[in-house]
Structures are given as structure tokens and as C-alpha cells.
PyMOL commands that place a pseudoatom at each C-alpha (Angstrom):
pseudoatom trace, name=CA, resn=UNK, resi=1, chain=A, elem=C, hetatm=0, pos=[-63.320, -31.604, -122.615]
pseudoatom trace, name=CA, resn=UNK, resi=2, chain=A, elem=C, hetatm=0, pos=[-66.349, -32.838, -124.342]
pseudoatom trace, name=CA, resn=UNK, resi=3, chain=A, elem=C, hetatm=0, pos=[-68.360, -35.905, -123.277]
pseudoatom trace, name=CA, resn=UNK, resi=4, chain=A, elem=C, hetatm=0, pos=[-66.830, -39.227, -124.921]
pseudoatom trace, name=CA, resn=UNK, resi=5, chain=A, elem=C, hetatm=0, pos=[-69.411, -40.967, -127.006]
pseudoatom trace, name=CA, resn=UNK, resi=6, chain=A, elem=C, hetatm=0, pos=[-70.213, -44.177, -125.539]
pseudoatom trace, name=CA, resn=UNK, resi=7, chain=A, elem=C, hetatm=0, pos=[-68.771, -46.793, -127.642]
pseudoatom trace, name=CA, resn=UNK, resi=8, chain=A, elem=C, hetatm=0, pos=[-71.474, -49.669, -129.358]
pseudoatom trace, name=CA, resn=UNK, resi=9, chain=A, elem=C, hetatm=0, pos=[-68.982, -51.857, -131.076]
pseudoatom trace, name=CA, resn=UNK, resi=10, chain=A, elem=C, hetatm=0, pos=[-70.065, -55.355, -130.495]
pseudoatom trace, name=CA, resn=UNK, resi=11, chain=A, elem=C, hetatm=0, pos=[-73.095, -55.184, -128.879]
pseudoatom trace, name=CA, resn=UNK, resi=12, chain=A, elem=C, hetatm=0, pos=[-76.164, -56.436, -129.448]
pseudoatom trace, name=CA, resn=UNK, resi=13, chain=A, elem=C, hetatm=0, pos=[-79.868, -54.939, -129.657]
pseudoatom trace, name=CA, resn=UNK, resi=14, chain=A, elem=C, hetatm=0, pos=[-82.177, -57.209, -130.390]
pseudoatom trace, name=CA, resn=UNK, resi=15, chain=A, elem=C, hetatm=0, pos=[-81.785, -58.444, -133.825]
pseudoatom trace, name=CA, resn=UNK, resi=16, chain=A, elem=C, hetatm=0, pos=[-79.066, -55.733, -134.313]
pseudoatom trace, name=CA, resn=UNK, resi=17, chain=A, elem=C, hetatm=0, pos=[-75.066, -56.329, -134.246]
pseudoatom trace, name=CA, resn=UNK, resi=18, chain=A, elem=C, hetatm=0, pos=[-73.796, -52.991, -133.819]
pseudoatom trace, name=CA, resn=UNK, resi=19, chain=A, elem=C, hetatm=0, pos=[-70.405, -53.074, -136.461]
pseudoatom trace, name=CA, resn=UNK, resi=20, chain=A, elem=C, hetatm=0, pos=[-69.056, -49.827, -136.243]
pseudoatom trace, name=CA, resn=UNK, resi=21, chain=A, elem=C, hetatm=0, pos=[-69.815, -45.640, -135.884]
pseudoatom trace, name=CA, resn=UNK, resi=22, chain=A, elem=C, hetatm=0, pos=[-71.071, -44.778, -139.363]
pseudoatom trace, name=CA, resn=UNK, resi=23, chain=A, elem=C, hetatm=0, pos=[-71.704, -40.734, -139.197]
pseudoatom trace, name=CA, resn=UNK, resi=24, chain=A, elem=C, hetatm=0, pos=[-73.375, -38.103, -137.578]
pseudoatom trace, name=CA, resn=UNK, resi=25, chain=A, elem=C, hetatm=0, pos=[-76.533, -36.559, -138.027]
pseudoatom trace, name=CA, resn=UNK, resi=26, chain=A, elem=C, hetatm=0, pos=[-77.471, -32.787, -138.435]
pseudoatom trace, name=CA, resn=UNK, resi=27, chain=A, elem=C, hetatm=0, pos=[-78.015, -32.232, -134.687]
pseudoatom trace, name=CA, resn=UNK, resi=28, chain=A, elem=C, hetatm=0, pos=[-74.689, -34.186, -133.775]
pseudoatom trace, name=CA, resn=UNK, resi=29, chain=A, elem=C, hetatm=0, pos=[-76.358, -37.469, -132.589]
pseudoatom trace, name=CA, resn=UNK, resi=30, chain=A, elem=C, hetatm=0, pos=[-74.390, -40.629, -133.397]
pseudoatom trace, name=CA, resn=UNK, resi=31, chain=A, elem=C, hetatm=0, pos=[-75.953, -42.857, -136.167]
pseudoatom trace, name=CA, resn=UNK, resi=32, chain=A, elem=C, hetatm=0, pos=[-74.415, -46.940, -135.979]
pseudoatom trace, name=CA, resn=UNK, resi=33, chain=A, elem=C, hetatm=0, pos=[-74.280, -49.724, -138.718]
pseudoatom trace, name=CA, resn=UNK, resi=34, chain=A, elem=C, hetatm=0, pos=[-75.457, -52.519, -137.713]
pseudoatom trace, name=CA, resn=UNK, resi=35, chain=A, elem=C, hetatm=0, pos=[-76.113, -55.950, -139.101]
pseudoatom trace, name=CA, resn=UNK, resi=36, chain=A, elem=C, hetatm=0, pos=[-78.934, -57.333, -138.557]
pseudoatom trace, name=CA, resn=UNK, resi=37, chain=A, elem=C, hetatm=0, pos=[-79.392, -61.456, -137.925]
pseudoatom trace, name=CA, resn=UNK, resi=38, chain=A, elem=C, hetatm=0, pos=[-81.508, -61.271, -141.304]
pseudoatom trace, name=CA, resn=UNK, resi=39, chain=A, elem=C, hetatm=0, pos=[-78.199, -60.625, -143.088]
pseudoatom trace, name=CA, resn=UNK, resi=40, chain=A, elem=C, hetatm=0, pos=[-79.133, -56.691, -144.012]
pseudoatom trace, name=CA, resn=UNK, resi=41, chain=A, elem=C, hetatm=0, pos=[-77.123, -53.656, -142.714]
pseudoatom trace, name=CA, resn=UNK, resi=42, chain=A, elem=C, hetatm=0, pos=[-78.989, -50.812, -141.858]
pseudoatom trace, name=CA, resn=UNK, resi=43, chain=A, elem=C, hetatm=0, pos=[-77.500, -47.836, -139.709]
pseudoatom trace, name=CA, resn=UNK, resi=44, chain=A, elem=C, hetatm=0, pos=[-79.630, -46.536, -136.721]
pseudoatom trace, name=CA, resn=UNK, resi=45, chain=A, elem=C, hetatm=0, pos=[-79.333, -43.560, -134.277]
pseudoatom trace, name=CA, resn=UNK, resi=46, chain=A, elem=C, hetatm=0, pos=[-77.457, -44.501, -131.311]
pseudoatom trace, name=CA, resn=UNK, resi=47, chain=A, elem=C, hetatm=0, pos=[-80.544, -43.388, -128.617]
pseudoatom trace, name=CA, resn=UNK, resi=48, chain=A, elem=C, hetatm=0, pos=[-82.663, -45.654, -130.622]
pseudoatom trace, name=CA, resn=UNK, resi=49, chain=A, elem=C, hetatm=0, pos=[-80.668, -48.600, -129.804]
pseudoatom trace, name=CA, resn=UNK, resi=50, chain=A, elem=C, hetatm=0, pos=[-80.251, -47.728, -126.116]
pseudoatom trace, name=CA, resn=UNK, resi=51, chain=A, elem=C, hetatm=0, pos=[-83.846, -47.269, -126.080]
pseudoatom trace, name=CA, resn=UNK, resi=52, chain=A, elem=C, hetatm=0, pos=[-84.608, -50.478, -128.161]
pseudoatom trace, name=CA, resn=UNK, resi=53, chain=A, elem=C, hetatm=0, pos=[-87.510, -48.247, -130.424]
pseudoatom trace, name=CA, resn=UNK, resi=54, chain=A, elem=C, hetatm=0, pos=[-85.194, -49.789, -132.964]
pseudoatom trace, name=CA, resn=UNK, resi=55, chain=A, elem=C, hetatm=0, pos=[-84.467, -53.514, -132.709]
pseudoatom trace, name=CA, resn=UNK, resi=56, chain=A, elem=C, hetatm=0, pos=[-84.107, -55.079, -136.783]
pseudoatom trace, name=CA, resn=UNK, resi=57, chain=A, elem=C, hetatm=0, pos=[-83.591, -53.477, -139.879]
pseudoatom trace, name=CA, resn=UNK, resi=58, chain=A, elem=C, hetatm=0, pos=[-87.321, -53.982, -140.047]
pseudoatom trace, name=CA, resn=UNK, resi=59, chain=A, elem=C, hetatm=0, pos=[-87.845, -57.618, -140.774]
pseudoatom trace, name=CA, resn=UNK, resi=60, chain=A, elem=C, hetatm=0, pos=[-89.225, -57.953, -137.800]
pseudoatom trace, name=CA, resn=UNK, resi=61, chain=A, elem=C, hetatm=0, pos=[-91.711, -55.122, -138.650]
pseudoatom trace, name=CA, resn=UNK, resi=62, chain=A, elem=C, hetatm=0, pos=[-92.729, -56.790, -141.286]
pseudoatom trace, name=CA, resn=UNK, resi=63, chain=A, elem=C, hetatm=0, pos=[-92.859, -60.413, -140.431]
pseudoatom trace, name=CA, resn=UNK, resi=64, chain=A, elem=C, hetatm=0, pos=[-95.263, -59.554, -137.782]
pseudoatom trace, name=CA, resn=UNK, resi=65, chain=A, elem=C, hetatm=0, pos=[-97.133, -56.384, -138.835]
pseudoatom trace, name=CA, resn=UNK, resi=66, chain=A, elem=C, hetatm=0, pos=[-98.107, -54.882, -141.916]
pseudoatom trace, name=CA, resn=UNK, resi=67, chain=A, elem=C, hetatm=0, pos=[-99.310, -51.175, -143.204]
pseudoatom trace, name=CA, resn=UNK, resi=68, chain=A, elem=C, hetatm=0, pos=[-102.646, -52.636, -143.379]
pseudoatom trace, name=CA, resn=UNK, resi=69, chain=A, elem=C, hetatm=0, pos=[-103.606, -53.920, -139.320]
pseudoatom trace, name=CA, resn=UNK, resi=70, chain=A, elem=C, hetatm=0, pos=[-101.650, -50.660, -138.244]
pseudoatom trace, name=CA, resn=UNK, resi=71, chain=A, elem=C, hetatm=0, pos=[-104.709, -48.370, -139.247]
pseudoatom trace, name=CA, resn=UNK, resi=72, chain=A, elem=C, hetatm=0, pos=[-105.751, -47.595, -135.901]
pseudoatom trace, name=CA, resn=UNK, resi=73, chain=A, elem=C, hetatm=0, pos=[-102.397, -47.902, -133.732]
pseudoatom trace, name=CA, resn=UNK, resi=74, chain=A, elem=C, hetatm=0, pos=[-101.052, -44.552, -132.883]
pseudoatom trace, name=CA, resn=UNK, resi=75, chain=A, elem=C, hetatm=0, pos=[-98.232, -44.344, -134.615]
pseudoatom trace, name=CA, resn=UNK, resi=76, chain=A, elem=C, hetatm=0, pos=[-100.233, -44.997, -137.803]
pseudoatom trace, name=CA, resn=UNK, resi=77, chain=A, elem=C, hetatm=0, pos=[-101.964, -41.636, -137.274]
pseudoatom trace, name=CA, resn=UNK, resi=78, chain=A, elem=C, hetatm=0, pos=[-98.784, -39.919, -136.541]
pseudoatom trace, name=CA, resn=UNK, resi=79, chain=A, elem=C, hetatm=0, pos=[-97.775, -40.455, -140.127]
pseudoatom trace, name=CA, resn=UNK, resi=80, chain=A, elem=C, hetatm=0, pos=[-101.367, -39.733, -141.517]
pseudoatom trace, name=CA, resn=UNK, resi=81, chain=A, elem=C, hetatm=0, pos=[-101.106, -36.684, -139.546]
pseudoatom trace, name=CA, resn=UNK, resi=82, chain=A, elem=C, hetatm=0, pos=[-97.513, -35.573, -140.606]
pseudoatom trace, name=CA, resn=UNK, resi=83, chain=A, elem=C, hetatm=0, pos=[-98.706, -35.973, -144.098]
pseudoatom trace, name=CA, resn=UNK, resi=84, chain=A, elem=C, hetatm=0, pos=[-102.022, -34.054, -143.938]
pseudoatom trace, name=CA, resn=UNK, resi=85, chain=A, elem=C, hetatm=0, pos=[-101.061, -31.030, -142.530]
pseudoatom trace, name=CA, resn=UNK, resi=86, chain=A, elem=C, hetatm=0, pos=[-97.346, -30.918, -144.946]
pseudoatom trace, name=CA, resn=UNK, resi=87, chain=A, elem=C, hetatm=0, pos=[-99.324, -31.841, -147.989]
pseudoatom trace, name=CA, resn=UNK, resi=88, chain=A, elem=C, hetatm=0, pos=[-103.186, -31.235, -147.716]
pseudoatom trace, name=CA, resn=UNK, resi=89, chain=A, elem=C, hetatm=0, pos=[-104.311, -27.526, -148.203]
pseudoatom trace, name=CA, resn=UNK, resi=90, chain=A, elem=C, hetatm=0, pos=[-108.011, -28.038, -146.996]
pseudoatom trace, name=CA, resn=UNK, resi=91, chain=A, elem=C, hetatm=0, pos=[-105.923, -29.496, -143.579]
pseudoatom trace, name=CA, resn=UNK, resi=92, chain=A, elem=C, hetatm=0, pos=[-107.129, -26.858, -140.566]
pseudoatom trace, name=CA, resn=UNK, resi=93, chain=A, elem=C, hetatm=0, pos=[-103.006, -26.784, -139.723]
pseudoatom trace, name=CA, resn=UNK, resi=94, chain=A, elem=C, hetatm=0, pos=[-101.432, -26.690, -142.914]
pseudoatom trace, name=CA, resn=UNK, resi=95, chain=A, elem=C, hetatm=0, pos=[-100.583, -23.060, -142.991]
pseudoatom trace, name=CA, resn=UNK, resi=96, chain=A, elem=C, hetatm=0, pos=[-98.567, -23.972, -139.863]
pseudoatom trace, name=CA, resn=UNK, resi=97, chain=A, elem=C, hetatm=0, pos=[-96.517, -26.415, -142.026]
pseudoatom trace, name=CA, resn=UNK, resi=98, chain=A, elem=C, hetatm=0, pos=[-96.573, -27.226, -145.459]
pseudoatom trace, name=CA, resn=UNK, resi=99, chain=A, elem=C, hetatm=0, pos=[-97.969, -23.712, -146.233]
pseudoatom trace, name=CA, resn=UNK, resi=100, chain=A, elem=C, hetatm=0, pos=[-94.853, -22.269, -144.922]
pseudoatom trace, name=CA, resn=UNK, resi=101, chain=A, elem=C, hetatm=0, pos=[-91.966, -24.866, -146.831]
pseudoatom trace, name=CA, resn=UNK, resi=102, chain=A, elem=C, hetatm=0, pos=[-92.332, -27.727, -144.035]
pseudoatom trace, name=CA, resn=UNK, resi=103, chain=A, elem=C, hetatm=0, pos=[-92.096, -30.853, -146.066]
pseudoatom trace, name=CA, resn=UNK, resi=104, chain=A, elem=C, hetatm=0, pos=[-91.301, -34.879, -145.538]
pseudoatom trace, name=CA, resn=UNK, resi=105, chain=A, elem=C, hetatm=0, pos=[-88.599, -36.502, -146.681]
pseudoatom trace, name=CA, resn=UNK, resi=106, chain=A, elem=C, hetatm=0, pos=[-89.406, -38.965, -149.893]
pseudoatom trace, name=CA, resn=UNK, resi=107, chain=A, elem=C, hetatm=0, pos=[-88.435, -42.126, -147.448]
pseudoatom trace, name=CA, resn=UNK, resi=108, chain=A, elem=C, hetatm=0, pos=[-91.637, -41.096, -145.381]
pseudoatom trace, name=CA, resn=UNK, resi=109, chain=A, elem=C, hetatm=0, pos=[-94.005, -39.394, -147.719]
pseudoatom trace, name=CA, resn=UNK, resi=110, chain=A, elem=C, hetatm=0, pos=[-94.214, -42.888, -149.723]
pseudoatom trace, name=CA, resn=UNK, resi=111, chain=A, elem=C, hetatm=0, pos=[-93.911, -45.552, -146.947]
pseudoatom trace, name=CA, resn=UNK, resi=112, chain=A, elem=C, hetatm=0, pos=[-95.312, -45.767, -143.250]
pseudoatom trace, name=CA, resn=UNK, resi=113, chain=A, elem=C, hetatm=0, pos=[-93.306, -49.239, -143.280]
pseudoatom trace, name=CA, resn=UNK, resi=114, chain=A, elem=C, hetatm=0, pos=[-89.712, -46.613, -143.187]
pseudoatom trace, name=CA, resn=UNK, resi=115, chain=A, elem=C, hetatm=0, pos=[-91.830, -43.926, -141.203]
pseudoatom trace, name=CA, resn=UNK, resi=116, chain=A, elem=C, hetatm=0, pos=[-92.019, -46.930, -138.432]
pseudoatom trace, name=CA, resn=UNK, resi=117, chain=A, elem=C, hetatm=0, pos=[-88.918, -48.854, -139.208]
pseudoatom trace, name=CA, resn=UNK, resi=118, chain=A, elem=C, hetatm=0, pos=[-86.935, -45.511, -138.133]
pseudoatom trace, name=CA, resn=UNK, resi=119, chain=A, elem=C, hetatm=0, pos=[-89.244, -44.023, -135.353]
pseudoatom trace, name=CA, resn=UNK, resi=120, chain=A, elem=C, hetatm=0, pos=[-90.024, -47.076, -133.980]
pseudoatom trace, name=CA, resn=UNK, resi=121, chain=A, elem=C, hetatm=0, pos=[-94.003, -47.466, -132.150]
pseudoatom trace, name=CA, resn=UNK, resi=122, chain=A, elem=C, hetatm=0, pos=[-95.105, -44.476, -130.369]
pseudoatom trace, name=CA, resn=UNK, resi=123, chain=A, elem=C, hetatm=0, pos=[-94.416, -44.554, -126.519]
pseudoatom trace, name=CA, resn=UNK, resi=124, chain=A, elem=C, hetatm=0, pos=[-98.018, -43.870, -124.847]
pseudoatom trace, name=CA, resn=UNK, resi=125, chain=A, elem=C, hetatm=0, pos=[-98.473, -40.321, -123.617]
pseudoatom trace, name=CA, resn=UNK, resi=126, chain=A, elem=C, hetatm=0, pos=[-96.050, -38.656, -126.966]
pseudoatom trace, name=CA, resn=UNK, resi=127, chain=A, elem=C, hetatm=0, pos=[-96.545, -37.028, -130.298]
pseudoatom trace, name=CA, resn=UNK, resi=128, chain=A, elem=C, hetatm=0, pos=[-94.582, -36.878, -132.919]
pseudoatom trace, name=CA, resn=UNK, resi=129, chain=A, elem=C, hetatm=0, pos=[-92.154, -33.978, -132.919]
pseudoatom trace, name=CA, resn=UNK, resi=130, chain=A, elem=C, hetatm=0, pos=[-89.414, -31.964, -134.965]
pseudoatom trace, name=CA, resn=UNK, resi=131, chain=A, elem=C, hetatm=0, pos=[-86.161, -31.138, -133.065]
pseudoatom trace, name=CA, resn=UNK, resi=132, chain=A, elem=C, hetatm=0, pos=[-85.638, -27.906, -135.173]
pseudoatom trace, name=CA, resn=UNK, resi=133, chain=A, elem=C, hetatm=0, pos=[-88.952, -26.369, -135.530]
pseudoatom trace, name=CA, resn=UNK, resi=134, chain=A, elem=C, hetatm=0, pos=[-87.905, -24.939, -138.808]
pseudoatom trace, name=CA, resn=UNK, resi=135, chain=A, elem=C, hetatm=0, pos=[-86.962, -28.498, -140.133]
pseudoatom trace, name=CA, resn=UNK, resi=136, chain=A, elem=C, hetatm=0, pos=[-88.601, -30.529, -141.982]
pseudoatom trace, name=CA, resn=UNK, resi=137, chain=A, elem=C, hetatm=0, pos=[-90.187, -34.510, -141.234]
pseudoatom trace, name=CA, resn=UNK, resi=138, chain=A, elem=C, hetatm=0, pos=[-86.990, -36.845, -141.651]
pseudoatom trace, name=CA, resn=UNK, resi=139, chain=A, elem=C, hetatm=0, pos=[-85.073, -38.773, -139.285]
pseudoatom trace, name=CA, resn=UNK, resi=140, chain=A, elem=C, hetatm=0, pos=[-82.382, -36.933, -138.414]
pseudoatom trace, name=CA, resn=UNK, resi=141, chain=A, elem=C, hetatm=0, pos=[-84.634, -34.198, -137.130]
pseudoatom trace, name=CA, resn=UNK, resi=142, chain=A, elem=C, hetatm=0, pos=[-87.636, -36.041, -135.228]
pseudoatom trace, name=CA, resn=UNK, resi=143, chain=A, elem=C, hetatm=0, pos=[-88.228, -37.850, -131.907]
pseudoatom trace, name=CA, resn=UNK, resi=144, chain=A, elem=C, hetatm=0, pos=[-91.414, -38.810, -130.155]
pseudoatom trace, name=CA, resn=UNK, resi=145, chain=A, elem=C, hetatm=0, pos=[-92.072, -36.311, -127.443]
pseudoatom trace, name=CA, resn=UNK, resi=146, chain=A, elem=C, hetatm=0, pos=[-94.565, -35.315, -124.618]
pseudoatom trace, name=CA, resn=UNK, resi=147, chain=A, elem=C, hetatm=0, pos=[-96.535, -32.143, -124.560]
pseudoatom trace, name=CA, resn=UNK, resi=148, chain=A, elem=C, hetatm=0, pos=[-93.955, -30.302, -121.875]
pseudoatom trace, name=CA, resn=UNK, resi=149, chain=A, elem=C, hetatm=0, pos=[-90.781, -31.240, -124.003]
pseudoatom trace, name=CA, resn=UNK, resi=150, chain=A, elem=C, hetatm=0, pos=[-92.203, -30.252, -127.289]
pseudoatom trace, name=CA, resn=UNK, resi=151, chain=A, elem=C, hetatm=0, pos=[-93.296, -26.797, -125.175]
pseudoatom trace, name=CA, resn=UNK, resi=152, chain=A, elem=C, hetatm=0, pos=[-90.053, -26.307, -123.963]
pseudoatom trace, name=CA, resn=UNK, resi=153, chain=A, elem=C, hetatm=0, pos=[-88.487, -27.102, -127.603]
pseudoatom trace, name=CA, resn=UNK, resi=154, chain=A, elem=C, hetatm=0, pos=[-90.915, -24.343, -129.388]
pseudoatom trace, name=CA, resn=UNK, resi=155, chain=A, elem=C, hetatm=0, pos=[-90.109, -22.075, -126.485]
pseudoatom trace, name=CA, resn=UNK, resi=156, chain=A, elem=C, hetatm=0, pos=[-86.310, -22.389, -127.998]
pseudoatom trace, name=CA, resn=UNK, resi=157, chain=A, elem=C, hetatm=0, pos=[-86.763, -21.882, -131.698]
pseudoatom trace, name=CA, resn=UNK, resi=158, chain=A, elem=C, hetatm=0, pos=[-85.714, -17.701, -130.458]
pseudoatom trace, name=CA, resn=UNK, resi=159, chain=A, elem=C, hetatm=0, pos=[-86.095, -15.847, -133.365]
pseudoatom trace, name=CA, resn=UNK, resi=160, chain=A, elem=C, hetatm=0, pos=[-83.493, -12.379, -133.959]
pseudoatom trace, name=CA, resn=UNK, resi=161, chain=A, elem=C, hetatm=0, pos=[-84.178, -9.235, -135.899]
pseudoatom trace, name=CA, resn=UNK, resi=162, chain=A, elem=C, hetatm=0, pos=[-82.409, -9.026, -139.290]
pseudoatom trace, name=CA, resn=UNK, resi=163, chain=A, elem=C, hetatm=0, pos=[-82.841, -5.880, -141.764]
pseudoatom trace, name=CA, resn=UNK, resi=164, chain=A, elem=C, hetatm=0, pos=[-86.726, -5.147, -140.567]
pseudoatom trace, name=CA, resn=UNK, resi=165, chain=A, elem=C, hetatm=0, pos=[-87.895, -8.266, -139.743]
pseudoatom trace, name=CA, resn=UNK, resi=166, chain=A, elem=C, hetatm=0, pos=[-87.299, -11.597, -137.074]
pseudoatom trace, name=CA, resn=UNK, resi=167, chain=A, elem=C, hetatm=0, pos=[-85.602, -14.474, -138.358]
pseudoatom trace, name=CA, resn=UNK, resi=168, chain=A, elem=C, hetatm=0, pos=[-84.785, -17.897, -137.135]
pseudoatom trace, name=CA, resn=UNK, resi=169, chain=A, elem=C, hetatm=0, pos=[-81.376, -19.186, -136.896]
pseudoatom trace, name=CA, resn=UNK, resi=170, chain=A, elem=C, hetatm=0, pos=[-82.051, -21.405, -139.604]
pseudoatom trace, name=CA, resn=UNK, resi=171, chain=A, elem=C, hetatm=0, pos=[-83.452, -18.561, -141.475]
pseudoatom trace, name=CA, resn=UNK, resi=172, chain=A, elem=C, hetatm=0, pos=[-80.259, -16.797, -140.993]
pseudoatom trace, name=CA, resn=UNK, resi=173, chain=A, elem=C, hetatm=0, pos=[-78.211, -19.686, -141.805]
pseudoatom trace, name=CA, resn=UNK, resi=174, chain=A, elem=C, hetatm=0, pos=[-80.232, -19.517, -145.348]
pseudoatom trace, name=CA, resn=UNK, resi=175, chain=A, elem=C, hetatm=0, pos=[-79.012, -15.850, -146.199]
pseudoatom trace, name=CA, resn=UNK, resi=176, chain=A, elem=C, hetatm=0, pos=[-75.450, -15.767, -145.083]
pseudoatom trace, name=CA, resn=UNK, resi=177, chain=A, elem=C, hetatm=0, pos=[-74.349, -19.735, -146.087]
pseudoatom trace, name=CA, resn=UNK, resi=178, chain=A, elem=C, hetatm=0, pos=[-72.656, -19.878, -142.710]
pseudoatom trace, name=CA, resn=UNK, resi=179, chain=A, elem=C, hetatm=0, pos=[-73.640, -23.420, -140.472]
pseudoatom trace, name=CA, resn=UNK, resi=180, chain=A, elem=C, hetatm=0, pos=[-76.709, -23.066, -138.702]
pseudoatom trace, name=CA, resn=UNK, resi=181, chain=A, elem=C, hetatm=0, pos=[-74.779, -24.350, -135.581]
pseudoatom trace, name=CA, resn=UNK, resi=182, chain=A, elem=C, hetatm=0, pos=[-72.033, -22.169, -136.060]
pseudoatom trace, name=CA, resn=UNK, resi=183, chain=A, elem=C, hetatm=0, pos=[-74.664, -18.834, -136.006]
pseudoatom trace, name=CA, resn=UNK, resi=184, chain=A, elem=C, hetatm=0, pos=[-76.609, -20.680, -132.875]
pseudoatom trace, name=CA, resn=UNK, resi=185, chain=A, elem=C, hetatm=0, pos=[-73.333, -20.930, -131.275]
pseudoatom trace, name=CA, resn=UNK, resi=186, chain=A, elem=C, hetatm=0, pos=[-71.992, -16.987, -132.063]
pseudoatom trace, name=CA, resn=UNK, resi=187, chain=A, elem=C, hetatm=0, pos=[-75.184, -15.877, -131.348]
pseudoatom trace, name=CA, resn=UNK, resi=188, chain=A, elem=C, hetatm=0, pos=[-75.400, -17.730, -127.879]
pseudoatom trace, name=CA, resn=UNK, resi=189, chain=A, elem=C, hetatm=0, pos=[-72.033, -16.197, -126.575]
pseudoatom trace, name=CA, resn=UNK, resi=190, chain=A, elem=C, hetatm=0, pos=[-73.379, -12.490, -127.244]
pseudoatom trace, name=CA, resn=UNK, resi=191, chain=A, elem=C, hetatm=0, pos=[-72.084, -12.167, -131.031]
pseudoatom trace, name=CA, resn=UNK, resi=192, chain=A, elem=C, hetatm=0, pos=[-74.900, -9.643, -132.927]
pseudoatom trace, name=CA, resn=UNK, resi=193, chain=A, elem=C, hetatm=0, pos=[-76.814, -10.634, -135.662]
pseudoatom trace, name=CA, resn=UNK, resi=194, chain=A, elem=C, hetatm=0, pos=[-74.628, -9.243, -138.390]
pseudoatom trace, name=CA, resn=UNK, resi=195, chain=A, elem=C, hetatm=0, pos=[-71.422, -10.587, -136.860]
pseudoatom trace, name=CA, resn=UNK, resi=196, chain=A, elem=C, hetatm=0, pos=[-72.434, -13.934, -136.326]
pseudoatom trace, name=CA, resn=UNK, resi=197, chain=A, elem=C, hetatm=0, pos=[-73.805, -14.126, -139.757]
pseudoatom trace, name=CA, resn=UNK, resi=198, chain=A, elem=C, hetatm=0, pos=[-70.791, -12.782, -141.608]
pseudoatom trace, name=CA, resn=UNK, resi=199, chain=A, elem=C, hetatm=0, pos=[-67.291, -13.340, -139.587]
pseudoatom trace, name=CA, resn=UNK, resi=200, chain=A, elem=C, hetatm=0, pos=[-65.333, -15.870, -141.103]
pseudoatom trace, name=CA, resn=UNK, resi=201, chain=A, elem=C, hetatm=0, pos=[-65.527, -19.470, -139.852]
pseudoatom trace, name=CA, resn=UNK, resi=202, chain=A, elem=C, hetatm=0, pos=[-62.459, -19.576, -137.600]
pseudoatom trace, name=CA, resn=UNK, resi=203, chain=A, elem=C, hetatm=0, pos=[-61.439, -19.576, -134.483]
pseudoatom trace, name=CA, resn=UNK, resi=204, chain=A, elem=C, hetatm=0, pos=[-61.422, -15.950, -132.673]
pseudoatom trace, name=CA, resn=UNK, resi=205, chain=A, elem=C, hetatm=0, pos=[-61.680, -14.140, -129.421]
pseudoatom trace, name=CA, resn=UNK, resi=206, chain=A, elem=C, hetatm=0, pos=[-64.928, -12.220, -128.530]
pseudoatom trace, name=CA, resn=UNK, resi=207, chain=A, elem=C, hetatm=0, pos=[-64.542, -8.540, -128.638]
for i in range(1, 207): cmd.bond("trace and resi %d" % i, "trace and resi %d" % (i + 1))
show_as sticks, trace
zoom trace
């Protein structure tokens, strides 16, 4: 049996009252509305309650801090970063990213205030970092990570040989229309390429 979910009903991080489950995200992590003592409801990733990188629905944020005397904090030139090598072609790494589709979601291209008011300040000693190295800059696919994690992560994105060339899972996903976790998964257990790309979505034994 699966691990149960812990349950957040009722409690309270910081400014946030933690309602009920509202959905899940593309890598399975638990996302909670809350309402926050300003009145708003927001929904928030459940590790970023636990963690309290997430504590308002970004009142507080603002009350106390604004885009302007965050300049030279580091998770001010996280987003500057993000956003030079997705979008700026004279960028040294943009080849690396937005030269091959890497792109940030409209909620963070036009505002550090949501860039911070989901990711929270940046814990000394991280960078900012994408779960699925194919993915692109949004929430549901970014965490603030040190050097040996975000090794160990790039070390994962395997890539498999389709037709006459390697793709990534999410690559593969692309072509066929099958779930990129379902492919991951087939591919995992010992499924080939082809197989895992193409077998119908149910439930069968392993050959």
C-alpha cells in the first residue's frame, strides 16, 4: 500500500488556515487551499507549508517588502537569472534553455512578487532548480536545491533511443500522447521503448 498523505485540515501556518486538499500537481505533490487571516484563499504545495517557505497568500510579502529593496537579495537574482537565460539570446546559457523550448510560465515572466510569493526566499547554500529537466519554470515543477541534489536530479533525466536518435521521457511522452509517468513507469520495470510508448493504458502483466 501506498504512503497515506498526511492530512492538513485545520491547521495553521503562519497566516495560513489550511481548509481542505485542493489537487495535485504534475509530479504528484499535494497542493492545499488555504485561507489566509487577510481574508484571501490561495492554494499552496503541501512541503511548502511544512517547511513554512510559504506562510500568507503574500500580504505579508508585500506589507513588508517590495520588488524594489529586493534587488540584491538572492532570490531576486534567481528570477533575473531564470529570465535571462529563457528569454535573452545574447545570455552565455540560453542555448541550454530558452534556445531549446525552456520557457516561464506568464505568472513568473511578469511578476517577481508571484515568483516569491510561491517559492518563498531562497534558503542559503541553493539555486533555483527544475524537477523535470525538460520542464519548464512554473511552480509545479521547481524547488530550491543544492548543487549535489540538482547533480543527482540531471544525473536522472536518462534519455532512451527512439528511431535513430535519444529521447527523454518527456520527449517520448510528446510523440506517442501516452502520460509521461505512465512511459517513466513501463520503462522502469524493463518495458522497451516501443512498448512502453504504444501499449494501451491498462492494467497488464509483463511479458
Amino acid at each position: 500500500m501506498g504512503r497515506k498523505a498526511l492530512e492538513l485540515t485545520g491547521k495553521k501556518f503562519g497566516r495560513l488556515m489550511v481548509i481542505e486538499r485542493s489537487h495535485k500537481g504534475k509530479h504528484g505533490e499535494i497542493n492545499w487551499l488555504c485561507l489566509c487571516d487577510c481574508g484571501n484563499h490561495t492554494k499552496v504545495r503541501a512541503a511548502n507549508l511544512i517547511n513554512e517557505t510559504t506562510k500568507s497568500c503574500g500580504c505579508y510579502h508585500k506589507e513588508k517588502v517590495s520588488t524594489h529593496n529586493m534587488t540584491g537579495v538572492p532570490t531576486f537574482k534567481s528570477w533575473e537569472s531564470m529570465k535571462q537565460r529563457c528569454t535573452n539570446q545574447n545570455s552565455p546559457d540560453y542555448f541550454k534553455y530558452g534556445g531549446r523550448g525552456i520557457t516561464i510560465c506568464d505568472r513568473w515572466l511578469n511578476s517577481f512578487d508571484s515568483f516569491y510569493e510561491d517559492m518563498g526566499l531562497r534558503p542559503k547554500g541553493t539555486t533555483l532548480d527544475r524537477i523535470d529537466n525538460d520542464g519548464n519554470y512554473e511552480p509545479d515543477n521547481c524547488r530550491w536545491a543544492t548543487a549535489i541534489e540538482q547533480l543527482s536530479n540531471r544525473r536522472n533525466t536518462a534519455r532512451y533511443m527512439f528511431g535513430d536518435s535519444l529521447k527523454t521521457a518527456r520527449e517520448l511522452s510528446e510523440i506517442s500522447g501516452m502520460k509521461i509517468k505512465t512511459i517513466r513507469d513501463r520503462l522502469y520495470a524493463g518495458w522497451s521503448v516501443e512498448k512502453a510508448m504504444f501499449t494501451p493504458n491498462r492494467k497488464a502483466k509483463l511479458n
